[in-house]
C-alpha positions as a Markdown table, in Angstrom:
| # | Residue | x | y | z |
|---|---|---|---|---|
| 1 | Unk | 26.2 | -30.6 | 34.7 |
| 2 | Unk | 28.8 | -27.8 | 33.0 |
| 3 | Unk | 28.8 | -24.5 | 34.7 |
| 4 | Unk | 27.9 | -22.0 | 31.8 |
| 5 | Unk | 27.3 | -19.0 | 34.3 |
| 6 | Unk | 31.1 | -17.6 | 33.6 |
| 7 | Unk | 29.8 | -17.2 | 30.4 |
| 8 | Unk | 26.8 | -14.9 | 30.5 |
| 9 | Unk | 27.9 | -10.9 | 30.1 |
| 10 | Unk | 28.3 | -9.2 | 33.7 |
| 11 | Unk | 24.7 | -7.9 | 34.6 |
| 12 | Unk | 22.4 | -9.4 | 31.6 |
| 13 | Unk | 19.2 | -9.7 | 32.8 |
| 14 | Unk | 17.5 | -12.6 | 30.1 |
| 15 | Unk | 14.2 | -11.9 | 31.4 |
| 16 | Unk | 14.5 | -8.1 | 30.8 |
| 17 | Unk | 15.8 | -8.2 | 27.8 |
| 18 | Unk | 13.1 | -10.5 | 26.3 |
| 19 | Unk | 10.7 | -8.3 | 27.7 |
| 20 | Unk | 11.8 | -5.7 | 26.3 |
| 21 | Unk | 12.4 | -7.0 | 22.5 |
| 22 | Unk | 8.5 | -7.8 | 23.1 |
| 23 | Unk | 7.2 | -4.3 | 23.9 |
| 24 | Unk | 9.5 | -2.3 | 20.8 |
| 25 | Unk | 7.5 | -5.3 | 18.8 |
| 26 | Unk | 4.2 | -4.2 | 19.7 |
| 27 | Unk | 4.9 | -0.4 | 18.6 |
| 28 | Unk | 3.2 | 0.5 | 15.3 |
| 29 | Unk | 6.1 | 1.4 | 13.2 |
| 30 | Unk | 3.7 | 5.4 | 11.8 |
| 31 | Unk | 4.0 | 5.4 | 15.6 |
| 32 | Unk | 8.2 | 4.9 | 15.8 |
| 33 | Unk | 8.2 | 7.3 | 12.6 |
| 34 | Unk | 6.3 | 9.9 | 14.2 |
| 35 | Unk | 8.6 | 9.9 | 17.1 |
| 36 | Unk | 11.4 | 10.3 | 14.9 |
| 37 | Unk | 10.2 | 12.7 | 12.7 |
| 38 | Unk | 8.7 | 16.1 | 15.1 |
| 39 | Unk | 7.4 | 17.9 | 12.3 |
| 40 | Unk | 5.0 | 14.4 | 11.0 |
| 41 | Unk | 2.4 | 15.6 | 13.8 |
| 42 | Unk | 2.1 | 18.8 | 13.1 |
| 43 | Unk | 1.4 | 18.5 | 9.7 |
| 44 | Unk | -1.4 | 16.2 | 10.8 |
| 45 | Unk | -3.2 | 18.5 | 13.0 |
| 46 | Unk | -6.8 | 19.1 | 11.6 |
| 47 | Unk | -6.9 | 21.9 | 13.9 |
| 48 | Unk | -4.4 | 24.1 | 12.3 |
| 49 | Unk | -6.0 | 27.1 | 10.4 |
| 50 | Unk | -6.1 | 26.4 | 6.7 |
| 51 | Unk | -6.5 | 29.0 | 4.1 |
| 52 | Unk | -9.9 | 28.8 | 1.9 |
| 53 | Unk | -12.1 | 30.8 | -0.8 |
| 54 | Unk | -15.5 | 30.4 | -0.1 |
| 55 | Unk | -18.2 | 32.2 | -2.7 |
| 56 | Unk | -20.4 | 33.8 | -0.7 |
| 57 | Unk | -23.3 | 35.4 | -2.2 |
| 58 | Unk | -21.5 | 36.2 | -5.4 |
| 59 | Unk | -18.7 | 37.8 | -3.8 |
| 60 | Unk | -15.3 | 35.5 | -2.9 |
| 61 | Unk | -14.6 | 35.6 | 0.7 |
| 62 | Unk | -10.8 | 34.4 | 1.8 |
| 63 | Unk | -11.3 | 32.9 | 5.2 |
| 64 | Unk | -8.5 | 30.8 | 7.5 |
| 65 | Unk | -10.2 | 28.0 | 9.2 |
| 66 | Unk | -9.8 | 24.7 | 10.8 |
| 67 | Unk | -10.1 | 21.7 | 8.5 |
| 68 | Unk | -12.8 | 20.5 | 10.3 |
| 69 | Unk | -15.6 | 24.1 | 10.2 |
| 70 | Unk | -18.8 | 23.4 | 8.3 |
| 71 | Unk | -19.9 | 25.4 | 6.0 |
| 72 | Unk | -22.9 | 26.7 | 8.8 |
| 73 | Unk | -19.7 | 28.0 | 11.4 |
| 74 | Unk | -18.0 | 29.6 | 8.6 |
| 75 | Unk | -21.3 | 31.6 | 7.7 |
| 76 | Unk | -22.0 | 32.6 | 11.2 |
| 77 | Unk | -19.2 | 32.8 | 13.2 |
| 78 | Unk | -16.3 | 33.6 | 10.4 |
| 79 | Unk | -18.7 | 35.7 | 8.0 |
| 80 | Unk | -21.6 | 37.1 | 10.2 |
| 81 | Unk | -24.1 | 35.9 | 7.9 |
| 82 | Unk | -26.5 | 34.8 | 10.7 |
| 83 | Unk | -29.4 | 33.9 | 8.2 |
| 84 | Unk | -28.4 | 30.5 | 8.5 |
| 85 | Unk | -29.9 | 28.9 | 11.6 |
| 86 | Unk | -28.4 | 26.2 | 13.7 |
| 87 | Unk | -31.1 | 24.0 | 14.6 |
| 88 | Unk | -30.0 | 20.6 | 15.4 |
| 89 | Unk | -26.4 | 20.5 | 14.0 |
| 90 | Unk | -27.1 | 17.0 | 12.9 |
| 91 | Unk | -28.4 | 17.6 | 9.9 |
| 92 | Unk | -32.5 | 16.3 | 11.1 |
| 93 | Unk | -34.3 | 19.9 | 10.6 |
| 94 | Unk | -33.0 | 21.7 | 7.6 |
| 95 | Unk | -32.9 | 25.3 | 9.4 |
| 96 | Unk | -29.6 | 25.7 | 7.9 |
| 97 | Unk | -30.4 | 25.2 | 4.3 |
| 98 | Unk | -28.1 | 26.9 | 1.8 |
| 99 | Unk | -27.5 | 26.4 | -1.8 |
| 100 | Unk | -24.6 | 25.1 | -3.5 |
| 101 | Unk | -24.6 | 25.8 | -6.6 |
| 102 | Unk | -28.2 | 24.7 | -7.0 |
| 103 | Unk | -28.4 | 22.0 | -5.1 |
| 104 | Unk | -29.7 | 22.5 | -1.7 |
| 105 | Unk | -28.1 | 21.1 | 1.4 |
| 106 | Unk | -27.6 | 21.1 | 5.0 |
| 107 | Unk | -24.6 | 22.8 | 5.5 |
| 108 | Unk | -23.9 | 21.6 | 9.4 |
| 109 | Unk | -22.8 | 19.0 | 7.6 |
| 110 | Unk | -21.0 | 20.1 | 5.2 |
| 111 | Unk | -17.5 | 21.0 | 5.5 |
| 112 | Unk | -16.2 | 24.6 | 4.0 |
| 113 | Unk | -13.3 | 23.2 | 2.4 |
| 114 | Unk | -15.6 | 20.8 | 0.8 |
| 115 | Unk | -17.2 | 24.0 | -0.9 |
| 116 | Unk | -14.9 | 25.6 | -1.7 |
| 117 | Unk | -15.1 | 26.8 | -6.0 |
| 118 | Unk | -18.8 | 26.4 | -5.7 |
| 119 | Unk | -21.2 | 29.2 | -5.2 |
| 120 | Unk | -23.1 | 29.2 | -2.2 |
| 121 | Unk | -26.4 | 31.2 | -1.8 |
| 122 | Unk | -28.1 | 31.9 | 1.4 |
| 123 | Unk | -31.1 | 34.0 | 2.3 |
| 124 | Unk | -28.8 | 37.1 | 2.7 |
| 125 | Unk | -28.2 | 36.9 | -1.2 |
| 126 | Unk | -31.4 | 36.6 | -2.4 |
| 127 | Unk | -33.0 | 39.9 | -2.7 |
| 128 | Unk | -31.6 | 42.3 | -5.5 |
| 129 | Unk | -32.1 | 45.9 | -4.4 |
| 130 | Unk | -35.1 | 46.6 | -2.8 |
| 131 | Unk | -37.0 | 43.4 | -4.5 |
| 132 | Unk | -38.0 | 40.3 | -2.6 |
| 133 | Unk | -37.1 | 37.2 | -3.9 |
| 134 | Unk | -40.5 | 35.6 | -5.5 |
| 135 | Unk | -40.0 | 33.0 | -2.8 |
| 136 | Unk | -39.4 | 35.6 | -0.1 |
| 137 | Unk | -42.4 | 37.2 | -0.6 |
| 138 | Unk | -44.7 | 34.5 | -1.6 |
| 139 | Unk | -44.3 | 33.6 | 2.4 |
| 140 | Unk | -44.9 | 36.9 | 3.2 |
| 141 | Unk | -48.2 | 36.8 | 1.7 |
| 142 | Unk | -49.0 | 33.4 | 2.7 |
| 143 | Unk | -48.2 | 34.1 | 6.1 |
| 144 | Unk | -45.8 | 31.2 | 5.8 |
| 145 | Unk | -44.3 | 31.5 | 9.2 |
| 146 | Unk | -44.8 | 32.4 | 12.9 |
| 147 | Unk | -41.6 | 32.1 | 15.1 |
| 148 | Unk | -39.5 | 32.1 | 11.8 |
| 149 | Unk | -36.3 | 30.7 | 13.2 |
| 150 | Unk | -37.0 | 28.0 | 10.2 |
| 151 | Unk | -37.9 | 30.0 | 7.5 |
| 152 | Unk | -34.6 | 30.9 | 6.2 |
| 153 | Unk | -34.1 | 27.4 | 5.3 |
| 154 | Unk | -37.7 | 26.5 | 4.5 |
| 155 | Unk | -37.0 | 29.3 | 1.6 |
| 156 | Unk | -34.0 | 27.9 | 0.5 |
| 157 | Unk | -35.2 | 24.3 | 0.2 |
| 158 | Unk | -38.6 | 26.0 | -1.7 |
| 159 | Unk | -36.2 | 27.6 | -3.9 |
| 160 | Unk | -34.4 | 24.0 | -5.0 |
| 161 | Unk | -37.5 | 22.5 | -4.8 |
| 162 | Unk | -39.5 | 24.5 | -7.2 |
| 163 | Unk | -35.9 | 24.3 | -10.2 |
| 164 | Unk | -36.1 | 20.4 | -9.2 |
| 165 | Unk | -39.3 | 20.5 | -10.9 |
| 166 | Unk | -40.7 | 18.9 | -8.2 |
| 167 | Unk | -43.7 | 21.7 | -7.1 |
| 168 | Unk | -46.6 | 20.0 | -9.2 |
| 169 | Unk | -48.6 | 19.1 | -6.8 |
| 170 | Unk | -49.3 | 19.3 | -3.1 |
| 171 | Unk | -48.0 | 15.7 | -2.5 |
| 172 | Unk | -44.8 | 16.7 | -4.4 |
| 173 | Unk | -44.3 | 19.9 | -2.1 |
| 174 | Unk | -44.8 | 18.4 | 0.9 |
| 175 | Unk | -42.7 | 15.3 | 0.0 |
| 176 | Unk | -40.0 | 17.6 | -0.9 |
| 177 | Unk | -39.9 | 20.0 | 1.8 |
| 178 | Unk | -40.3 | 17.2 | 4.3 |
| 179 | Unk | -36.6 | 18.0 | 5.3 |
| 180 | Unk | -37.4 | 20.6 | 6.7 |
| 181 | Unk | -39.3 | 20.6 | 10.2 |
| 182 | Unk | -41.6 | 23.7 | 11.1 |
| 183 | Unk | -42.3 | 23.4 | 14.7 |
| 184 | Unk | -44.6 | 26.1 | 14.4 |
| 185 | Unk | -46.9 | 23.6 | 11.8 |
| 186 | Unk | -47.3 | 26.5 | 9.3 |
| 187 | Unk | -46.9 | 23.5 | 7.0 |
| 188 | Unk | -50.3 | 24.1 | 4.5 |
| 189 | Unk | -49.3 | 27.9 | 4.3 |
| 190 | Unk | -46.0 | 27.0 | 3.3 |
| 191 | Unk | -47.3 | 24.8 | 0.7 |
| 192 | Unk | -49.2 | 27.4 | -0.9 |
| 193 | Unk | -46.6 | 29.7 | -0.6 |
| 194 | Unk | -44.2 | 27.1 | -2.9 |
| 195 | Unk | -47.0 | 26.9 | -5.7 |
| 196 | Unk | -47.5 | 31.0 | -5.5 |
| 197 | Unk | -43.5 | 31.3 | -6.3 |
| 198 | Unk | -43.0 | 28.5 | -8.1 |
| 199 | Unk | -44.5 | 30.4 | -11.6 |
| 200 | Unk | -42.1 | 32.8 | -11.3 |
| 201 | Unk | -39.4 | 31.0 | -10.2 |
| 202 | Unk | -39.6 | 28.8 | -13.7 |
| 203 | Unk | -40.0 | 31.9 | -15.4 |
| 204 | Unk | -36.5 | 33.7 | -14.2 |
């Protein structure tokens, strides 16, 4: 047999060099791009503060968060507004009930940015002066609570409850409300306290 080994370049490994071709194949090219470009990664880091308006009560509030707070962590840690309660962070209990515009939701869910435009009303902004909210004091006088950690969003969800047109009836009430958990059971008082406010409510 003819002796091609003159031939091969001094020091090529053909092993090597296959296994090699092999392992730059298996690199996504975003990855190669990435490495090539040092400024791609930064620009994808969710944890970099970005700037955001949130309205707050009916007052704009210029806050600079990570992508990722909810609209709960900007309340409490960012803005102080402690009303909100962080129950379960999963979204299962409803303690943390705020309105957006007027629809009512969970906001451990919900991201800031996501709100941003849109007014958002907690139980801080609800009484005007030194008046209750018809809701507010409709629990007072039912003696809708006992520990009261859930109450701020059990007044909330009333609230959006009551303009859903959905406080007719007992059944409706406690079908509607079911989102949000009393541990305390002061369920039946806070069913009375949702038809007490809900007149009112209509009315305004």
């Amino acid at each position: 047999m003819p002796d091609h080994s003159s031939s091969r370049p001094s020091g090529f490994d053909r092993r090597a060099f296959m296994a090699g071709a092999a392992g730059s194949a298996l690199v996504p090219m975003t990855a190669r791009a990435a490495a090539q470009d040092p400024s791609s990664s930064s620009r994808q880091d969710p944890s970099l503060p970005v700037d955001v308006t949130l309205r707050v009560n009916g007052q704009d509030k210029r806050l600079s968060l990570d992508a990722r707070t909810t609209v709960l962590d900007a309340l409490r840690e960012h803005l102080k507004l402690t009303g909100s309660k962080k129950g379960c962070d999963h979204g299962q209990c409803g303690a943390c009930t705020v309105l957006i515009g007027d629809r009512r939701v969970v906001s451990c869910l919900t991201l800031a940015l996501a709100a941003e435009g849109q007014e958002i009303t907690t139980i801080e902004g609800l009484a005007t002066d030194d008046h209750l909210h018809p809701m507010q004091q409709a629990f007072i006088d039912n003696d809708a609570f006992q520990c009261g950690y859930c109450t701020p969003g059990q007044i909330m969800s009333a609230i959006a409850c009551v303009k859903e047109g959905h406080a007719s009836s007992d059944a409706d009430i406690r079908e509607y409300m079911s989102g949000n958990i009393c541990r305390c059971a002061a369920y039946p008082n806070i069913v009375a306290a949702v038809k007490q406010a809900a007149p009112e409510i209509m009315k305004g």
